[in-house]
C-alpha positions as CSV (number, residue, x, y, z in Angstrom):
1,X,0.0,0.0,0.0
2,X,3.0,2.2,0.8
3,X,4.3,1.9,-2.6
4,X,1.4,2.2,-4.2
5,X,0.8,5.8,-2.4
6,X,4.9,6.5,-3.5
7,X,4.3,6.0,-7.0
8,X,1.3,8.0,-7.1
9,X,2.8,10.7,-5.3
10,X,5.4,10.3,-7.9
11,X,3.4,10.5,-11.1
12,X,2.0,13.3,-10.0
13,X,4.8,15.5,-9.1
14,X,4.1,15.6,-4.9
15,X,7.2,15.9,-2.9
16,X,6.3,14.4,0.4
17,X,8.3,16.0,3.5
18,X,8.5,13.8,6.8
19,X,9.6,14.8,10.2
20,X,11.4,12.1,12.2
21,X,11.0,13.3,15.5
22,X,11.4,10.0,17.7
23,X,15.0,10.0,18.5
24,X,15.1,6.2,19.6
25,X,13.5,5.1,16.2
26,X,16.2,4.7,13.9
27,X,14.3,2.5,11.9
28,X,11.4,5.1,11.2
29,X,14.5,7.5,10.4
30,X,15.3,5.6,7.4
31,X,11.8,4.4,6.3
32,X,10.7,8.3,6.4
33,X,14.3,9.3,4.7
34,X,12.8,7.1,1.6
35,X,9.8,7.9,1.1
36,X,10.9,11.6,1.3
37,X,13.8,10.9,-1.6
38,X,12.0,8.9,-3.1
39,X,9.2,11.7,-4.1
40,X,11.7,14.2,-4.5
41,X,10.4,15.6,-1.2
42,X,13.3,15.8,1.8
43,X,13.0,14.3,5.5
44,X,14.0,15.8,8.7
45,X,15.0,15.1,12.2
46,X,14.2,17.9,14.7
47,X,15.9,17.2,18.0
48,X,14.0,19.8,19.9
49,X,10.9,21.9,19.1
50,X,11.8,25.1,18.3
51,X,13.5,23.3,15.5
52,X,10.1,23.1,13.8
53,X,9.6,26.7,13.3
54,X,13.1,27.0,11.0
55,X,12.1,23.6,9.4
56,X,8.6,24.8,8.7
57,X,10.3,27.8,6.9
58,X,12.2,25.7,4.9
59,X,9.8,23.8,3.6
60,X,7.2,26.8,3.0
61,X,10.6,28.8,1.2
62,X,11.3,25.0,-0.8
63,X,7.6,25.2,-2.3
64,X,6.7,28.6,-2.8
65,X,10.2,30.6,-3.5
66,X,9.3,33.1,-0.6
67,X,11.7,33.6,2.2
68,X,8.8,33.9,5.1
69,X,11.7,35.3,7.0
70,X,11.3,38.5,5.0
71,X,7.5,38.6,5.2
72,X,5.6,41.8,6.4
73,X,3.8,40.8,9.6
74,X,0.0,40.1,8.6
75,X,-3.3,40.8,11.4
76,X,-4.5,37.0,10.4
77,X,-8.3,38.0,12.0
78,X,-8.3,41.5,9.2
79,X,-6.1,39.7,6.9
80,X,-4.1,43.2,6.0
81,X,-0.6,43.7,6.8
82,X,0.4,45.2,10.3
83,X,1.3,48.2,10.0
């Protein structure tokens, strides 16, 4: 069933990004490290929490092209940029 999932993540052109964030289960390390390569997507291993936030960026800078680290601050209730 895995496969199957891989190769239509494949033929369509999904990258699939995994987060390995059990530190005891090497074997999950590798299993998410292939199915991240294997879409063209890329896997991670955060060791503590806050390394989400610099992770998330990446990934959000990977598919978009926009550094979020340069972003105006946005009011998310009004939806209009803080000024």
């Amino acid at each position: 069933m895995l496969n199957a999932a891989i190769a239509t993540a494949q033929s369509k052109g999904i990258e699939v990004y995994t987060l390995a964030m059990n530190p005891t289960a090497d074997n999950f390390r590798q299993y998410f490290a292939n199915i991240a390569s294997s879409t063209g997507g890329k896997s991670y291993e955060p060791k503590t929490p806050e390394d989400l936030d610099g992770i998330m960026d990446e990934i959000f800078t990977t598919l978009t092209g926009a550094d979020i680290t340069k972003a105006d601050p946005v009011d998310l209730q009004a939806g209009q940029p803080v000024t």
